[in-house]
C-alpha positions as CSV (number, residue, x, y, z in Angstrom):
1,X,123.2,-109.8,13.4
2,X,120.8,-113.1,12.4
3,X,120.3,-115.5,15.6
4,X,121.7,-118.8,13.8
5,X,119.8,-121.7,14.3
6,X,120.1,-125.6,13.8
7,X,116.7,-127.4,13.7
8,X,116.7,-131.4,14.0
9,X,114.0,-133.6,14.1
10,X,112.5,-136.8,12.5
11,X,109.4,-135.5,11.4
12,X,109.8,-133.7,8.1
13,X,106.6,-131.4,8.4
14,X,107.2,-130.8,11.8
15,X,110.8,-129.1,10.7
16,X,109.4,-127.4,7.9
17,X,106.3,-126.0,10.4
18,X,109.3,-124.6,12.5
19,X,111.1,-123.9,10.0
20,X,108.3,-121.5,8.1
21,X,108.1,-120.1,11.8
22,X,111.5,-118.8,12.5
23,X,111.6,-117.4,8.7
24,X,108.8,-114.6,9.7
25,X,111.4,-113.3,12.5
26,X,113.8,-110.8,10.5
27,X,116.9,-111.5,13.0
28,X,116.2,-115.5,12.8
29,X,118.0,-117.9,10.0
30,X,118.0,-121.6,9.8
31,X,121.3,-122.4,8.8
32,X,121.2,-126.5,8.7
33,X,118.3,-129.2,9.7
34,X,119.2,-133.0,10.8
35,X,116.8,-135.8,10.3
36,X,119.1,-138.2,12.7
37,X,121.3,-137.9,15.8
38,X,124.2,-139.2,13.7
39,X,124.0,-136.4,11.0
40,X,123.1,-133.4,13.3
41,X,126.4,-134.6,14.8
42,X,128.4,-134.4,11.4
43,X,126.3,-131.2,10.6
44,X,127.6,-129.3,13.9
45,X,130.6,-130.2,13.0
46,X,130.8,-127.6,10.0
47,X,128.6,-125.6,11.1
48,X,128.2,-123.3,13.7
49,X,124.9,-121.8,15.3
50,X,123.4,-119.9,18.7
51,X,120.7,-122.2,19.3
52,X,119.9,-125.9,18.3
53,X,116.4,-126.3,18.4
54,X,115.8,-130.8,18.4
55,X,113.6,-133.7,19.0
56,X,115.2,-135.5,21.9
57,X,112.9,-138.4,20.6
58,X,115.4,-138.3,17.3
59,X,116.6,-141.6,16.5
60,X,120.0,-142.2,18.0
61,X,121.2,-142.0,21.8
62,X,124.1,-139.2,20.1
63,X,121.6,-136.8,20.1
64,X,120.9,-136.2,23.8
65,X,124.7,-136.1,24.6
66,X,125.4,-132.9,22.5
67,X,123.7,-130.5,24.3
68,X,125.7,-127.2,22.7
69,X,126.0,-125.8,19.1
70,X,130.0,-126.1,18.0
């Protein structure tokens, strides 16, 4: 079983530097990335994950209250 994982950020090559990284691990899968509080909030909403890996500096005071994947 793949550990699911939810990356968001603002910082496009930062995402897709994390994003190569958790690729090389066979039991790792990026199942959605956010560029905003507001949208990782409508993302999680659909999709479900094991571990949200985010920029608390992410535009929008949202993201810090949503502390668990749904």
């Amino acid at each position: 079983m793949k550990l699911r994982i939810v990356l968001a950020g603002d910082h496009p090559f930062v995402l897709l530097g994390i994003r190569a990284k958790f690729s090389m691990g066979e039991n790792l899968e990026v199942v959605a990335e956010a560029a905003s509080a507001a949208e990782l909030l409508r993302l999680l909403v659909y999709t479900s994950c094991d571990v949200l890996v985010t920029d608390f500096a992410t535009p929008g005071k949202a993201c810090r209250r949503k502390t668990a994947c749904g």
